[in-house]
MIRO-691435 format. One line per 8 residues: number of its first residue (from 1); for each residue x, z, y of C-alpha. Coordinates in steps of 0.2 Angstrom, whole numbers, m for minus. Example, Ala and Ser with C-alpha at 12.3 -4.5 7.8 and 13.67 -1.06 7.14 Angstrom:
% residues 2
1> 62,39,m22 ~ 68,36,m5
This chain:
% residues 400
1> m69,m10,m161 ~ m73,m25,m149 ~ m81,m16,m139 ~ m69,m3,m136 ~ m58,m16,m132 ~ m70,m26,m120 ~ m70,m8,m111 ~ m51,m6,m110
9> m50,m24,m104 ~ m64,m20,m91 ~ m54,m4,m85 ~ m39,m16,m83 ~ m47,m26,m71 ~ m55,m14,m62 ~ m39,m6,m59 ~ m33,m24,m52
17> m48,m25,m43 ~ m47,m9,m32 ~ m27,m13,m30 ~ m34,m29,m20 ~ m47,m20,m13 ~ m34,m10,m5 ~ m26,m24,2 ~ m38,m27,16
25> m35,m11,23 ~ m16,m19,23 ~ m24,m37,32 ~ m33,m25,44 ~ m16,m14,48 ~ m4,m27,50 ~ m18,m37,63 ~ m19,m21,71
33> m1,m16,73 ~ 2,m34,78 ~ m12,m36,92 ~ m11,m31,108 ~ m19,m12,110 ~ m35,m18,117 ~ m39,m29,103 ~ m37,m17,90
41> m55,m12,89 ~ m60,m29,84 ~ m47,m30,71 ~ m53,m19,63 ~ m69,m20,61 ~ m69,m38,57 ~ m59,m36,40 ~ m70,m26,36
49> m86,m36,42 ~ m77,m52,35 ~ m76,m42,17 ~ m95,m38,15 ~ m100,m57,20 ~ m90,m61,8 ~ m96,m54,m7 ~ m114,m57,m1
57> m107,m76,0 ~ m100,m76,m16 ~ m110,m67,m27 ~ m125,m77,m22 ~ m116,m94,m18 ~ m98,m94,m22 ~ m95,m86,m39 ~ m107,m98,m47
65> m99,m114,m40 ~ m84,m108,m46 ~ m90,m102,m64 ~ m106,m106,m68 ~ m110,m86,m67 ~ m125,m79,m60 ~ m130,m62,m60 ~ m148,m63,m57
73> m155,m54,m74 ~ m163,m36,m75 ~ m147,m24,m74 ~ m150,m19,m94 ~ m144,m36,m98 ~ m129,m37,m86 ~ m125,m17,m92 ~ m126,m24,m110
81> m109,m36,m110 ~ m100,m18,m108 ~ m95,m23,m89 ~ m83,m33,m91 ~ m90,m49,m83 ~ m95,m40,m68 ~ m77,m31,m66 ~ m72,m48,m68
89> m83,m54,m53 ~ m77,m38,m43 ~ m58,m44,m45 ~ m60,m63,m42 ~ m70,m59,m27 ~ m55,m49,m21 ~ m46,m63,m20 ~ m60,m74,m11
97> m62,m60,3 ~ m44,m67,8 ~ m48,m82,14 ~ m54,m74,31 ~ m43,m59,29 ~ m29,m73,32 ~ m38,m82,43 ~ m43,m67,54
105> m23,m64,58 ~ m22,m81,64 ~ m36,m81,75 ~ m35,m63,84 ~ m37,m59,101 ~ m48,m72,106 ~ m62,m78,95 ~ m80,m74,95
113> m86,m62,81 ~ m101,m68,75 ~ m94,m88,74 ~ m82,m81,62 ~ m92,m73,52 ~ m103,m89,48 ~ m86,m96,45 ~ m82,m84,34
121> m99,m87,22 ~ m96,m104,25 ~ m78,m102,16 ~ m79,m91,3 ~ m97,m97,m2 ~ m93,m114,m2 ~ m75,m123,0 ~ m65,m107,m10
129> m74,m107,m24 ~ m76,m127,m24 ~ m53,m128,m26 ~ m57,m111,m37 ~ m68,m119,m49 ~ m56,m134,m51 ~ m40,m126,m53 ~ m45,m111,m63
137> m60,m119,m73 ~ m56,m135,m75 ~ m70,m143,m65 ~ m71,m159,m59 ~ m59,m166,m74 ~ m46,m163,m63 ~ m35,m153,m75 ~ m38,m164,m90
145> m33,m178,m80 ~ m17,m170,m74 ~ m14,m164,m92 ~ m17,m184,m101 ~ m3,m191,m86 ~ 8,m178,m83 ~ 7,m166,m99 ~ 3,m151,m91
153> m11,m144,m80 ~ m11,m139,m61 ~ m2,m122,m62 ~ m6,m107,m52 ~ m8,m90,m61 ~ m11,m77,m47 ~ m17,m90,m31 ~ m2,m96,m19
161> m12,m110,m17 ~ m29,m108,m25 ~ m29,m90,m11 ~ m14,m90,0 ~ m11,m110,4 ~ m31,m114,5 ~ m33,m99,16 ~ m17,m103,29
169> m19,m120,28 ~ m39,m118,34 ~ m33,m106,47 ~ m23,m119,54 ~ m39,m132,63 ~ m45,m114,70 ~ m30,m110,80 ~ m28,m127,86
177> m46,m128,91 ~ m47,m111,97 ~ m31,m114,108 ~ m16,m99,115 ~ m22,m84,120 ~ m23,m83,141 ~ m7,m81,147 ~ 5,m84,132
185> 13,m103,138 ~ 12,m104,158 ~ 13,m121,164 ~ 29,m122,168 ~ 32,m122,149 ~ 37,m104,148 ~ 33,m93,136 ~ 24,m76,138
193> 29,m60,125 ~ 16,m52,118 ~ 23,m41,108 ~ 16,m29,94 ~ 8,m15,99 ~ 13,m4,85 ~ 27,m8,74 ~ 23,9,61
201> 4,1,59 ~ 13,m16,56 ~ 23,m10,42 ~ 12,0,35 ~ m1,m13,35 ~ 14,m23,24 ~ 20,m8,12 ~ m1,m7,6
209> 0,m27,3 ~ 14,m27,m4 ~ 10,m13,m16 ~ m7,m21,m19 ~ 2,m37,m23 ~ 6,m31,m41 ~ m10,m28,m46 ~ m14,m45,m38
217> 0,m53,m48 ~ 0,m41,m63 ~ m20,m41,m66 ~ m22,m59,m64 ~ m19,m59,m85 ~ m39,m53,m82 ~ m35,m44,m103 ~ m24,m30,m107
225> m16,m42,m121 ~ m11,m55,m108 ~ m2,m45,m98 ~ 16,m47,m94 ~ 30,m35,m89 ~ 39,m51,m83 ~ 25,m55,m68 ~ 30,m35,m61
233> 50,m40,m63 ~ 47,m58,m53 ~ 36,m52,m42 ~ 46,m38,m37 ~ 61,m51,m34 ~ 51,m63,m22 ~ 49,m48,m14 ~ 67,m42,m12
241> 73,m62,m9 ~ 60,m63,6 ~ 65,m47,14 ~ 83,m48,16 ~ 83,m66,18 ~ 68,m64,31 ~ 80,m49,39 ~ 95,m59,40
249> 88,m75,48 ~ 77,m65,57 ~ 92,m56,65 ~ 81,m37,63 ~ 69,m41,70 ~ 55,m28,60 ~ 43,m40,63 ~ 51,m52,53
257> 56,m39,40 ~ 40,m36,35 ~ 33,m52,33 ~ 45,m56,23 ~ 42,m47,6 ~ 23,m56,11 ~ 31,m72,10 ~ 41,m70,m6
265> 27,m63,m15 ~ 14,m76,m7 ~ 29,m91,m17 ~ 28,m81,m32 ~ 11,m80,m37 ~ 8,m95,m43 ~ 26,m95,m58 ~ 26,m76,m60
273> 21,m78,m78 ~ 34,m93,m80 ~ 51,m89,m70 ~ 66,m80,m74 ~ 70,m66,m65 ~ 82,m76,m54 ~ 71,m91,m52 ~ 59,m77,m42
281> 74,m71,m32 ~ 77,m89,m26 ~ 58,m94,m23 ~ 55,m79,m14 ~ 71,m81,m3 ~ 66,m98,1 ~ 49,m91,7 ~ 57,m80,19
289> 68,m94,27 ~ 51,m103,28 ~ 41,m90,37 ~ 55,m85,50 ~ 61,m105,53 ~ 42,m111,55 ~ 35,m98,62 ~ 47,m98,78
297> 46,m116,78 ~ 27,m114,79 ~ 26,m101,91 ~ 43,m108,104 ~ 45,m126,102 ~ 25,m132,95 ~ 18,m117,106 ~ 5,m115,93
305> 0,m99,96 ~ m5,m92,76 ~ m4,m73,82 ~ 1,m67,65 ~ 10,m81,56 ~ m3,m85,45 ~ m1,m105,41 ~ 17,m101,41
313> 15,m85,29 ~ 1,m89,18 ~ m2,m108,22 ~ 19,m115,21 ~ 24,m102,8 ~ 9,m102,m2 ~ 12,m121,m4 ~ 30,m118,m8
321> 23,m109,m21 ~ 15,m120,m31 ~ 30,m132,m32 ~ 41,m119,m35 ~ 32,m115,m50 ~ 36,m134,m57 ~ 52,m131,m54 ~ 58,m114,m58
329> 46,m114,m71 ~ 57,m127,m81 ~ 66,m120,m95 ~ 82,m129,m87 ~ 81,m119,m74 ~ 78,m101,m84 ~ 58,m103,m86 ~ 47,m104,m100
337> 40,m121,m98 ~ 25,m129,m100 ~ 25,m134,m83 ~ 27,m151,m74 ~ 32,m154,m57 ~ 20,m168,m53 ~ 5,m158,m57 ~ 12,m146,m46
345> 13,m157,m32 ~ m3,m165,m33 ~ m14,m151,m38 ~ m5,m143,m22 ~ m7,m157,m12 ~ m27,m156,m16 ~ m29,m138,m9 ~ m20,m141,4
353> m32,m157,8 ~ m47,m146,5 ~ m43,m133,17 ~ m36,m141,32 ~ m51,m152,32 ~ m64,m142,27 ~ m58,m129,40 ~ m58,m145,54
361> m76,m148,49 ~ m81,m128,49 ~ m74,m123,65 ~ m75,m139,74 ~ m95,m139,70 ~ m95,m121,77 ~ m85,m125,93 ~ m97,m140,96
369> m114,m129,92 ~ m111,m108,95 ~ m94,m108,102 ~ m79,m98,96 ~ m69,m95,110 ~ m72,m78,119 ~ m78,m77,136 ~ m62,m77,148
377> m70,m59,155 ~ m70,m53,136 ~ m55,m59,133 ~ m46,m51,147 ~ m57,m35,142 ~ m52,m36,123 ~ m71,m34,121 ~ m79,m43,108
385> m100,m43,110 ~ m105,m25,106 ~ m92,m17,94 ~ m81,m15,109 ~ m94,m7,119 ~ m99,4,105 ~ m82,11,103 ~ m77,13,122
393> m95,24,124 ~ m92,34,108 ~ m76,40,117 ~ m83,43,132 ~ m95,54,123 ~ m82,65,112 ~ m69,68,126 ~ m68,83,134
């Protein structure tokens, strides 16, 4: 009987798992709907690139640090525990592929390839899975402390800060060290469009996260026992509150109107399990004004040029998620409890440290040693080392 049920809860997170999975083919459709055309190549295939250094990073580096997990028996013994530890890796690992899935958005249309991808194995092997460990394994005594002061631990069921907060807020030194793209702010302090190449490609990247999003909320119960019809209900109204609040500020523009279901599901994660219904509404609401406010005022009035809105998204929202949850998660306010806004704060706070100076310290190395700003001929070409190339003399081959 245990073993029937290790199965079934191995089958629910592998379902979890490929639902995530999925989502990077979102990341890479929303970059490439966003980017200019020439640079659409290299969106691409750098989700895809990012996503196998990832798991190579955290199955040998990350996944340990974070859990004390190693899978480096014969593959009898790992087949023996019925799967479900290593489904469990697969699903967790989802999740740490985000970090430069997130990042990659911010980044786009002007940094070297190959700098990002030892970025990317520095991230998710080392500086993920270092927050990870502490807020979902009680590492470091963190939590324990939390709980002895403040009652409660660090909250943060499905990752707006462990994933979404630590992977905007690390995105944030790479933009500013990588600077605009050539011709976005002239010198006379105006401000070049360049607008989305294809809108159908943006939202179609969003629709695929935003249906992944429920596995990534849902699943995050990791048993079939745990889960809770009340994460599907909350998530889905963050989702509603951040699109017509992102809508209405954003005065349709479709741009905006797609991000904002992003933002009200990246607020959510973290109280999914604890909110009422209308507690999600309002987080997710809040979320959208976030993402439309900040990211015009990085983009018009900072002139930070974050081509996709990623520290705005995922690094703004994602920390308003993890306060939110101490606050809608009161039972005052609707929620279940067992919650406390101090914890919130400071465990957010922590993430946020971790990633904005751990990103500083990555990609500042990078720019000093390698370099990860292309070429200005690249640049102006979209070409990005060879996968441009490749692609450009494939067509030339196939065309009639």
């Amino acid at each position: 009987m245990e073993a029937v049920k290790s199965g079934i809860d191995a089958l629910f997170v592998l379902l979890g798992a490929i639902l995530i999975l999925a989502m990077h083919a979102g990341f890479a459709f929303l970059e490439l709907g966003t980017v200019r055309k020439k640079n659409q190549v290299n969106a691409l295939v750098k989700i895809l690139v990012d996503f196998a250094i990832s798991t190579i990073a955290y199955f040998f580096v990350g996944y340990g640090i974070a859990y004390g997990v190693h899978f480096f028996a014969d593959a009898g013994t790992l087949a023996a525990k019925n799967g479900f530890e290593l489904v469990k890796f697969f699903f967790l690992l989802t999740f740490a592929a985000a970090i430069p899935a997130i990042i990659s958005g911010g980044i786009a249309e002007r940094a070297k390839f190959y700098p990002q991808l030892m970025a990317t194995a520095l991230l998710v092997g080392l500086v993920y899975p270092f927050f990870e460990g502490i807020a979902w394994n009680h590492r470091l005594g963190i939590q324990s402390w939390l709980t002895s002061v403040f009652g409660e631990p660090f909250h943060d069921f499905a990752g707006s800060v462990v994933v979404h907060a630590v992977g905007g807020w690390a995105a944030l030194p790479a933009v500013l060290l990588l600077g605009a793209r050539r011709g976005r702010y002239t010198k006379d302090g105006a401000i070049a469009a360049h607008p989305p190449s294809n809108i159908p490609f943006l939202a179609l990247g969003a629709w695929i996260l935003t249906v992944g999003w429920f596995g990534f909320n849902v699943m995050s119960a990791q048993t079939l026992e745990k889960m809770n019809g009340l994460v599907a209900l909350n998530s889905l109204m963050a989702m509603v509150g951040g699109t017509l609040i992102a809508l209405l500020l954003g005065k349709n523009d479709p741009g905006f109107a797609y991000n904002g279901p992003l933002a009200g599901l990246v607020a959510v994660c973290a109280g999914s399990d604890l909110m009422h219904p209308l507690g999600a509404l309002w987080t997710g609401a809040i979320a959208g004004a976030i993402f439309v406010w900040m990211f015009t005022l990085t983009q018009n009035k900072w002139k930070i040029d974050d081509v996709l809105g990623v520290w705005p998204l995922h690094g703004l929202c994602g920390t308003w998620g993890g306060i939110a949850a101490g606050i809608f998660g009161q039972k005052a306010l609707g929620g279940i409890g067992g919650v406390s806004i101090m914890s919130q704060l400071i465990g957010t706070f922590i993430g946020v440290f971790i990633a904005f100076t751990a990103g500083f310290a990555i990609y500042g190395l990078l720019k000093k040693t390698v370099g990860i700003r292309l070429d200005p001929e690249q640049e102006f070409d979209g070409a990005d080392l060879s996968i441009h190339r490749i692609s450009a003399t494939a067509e030339r081959e196939t065309s009639w």
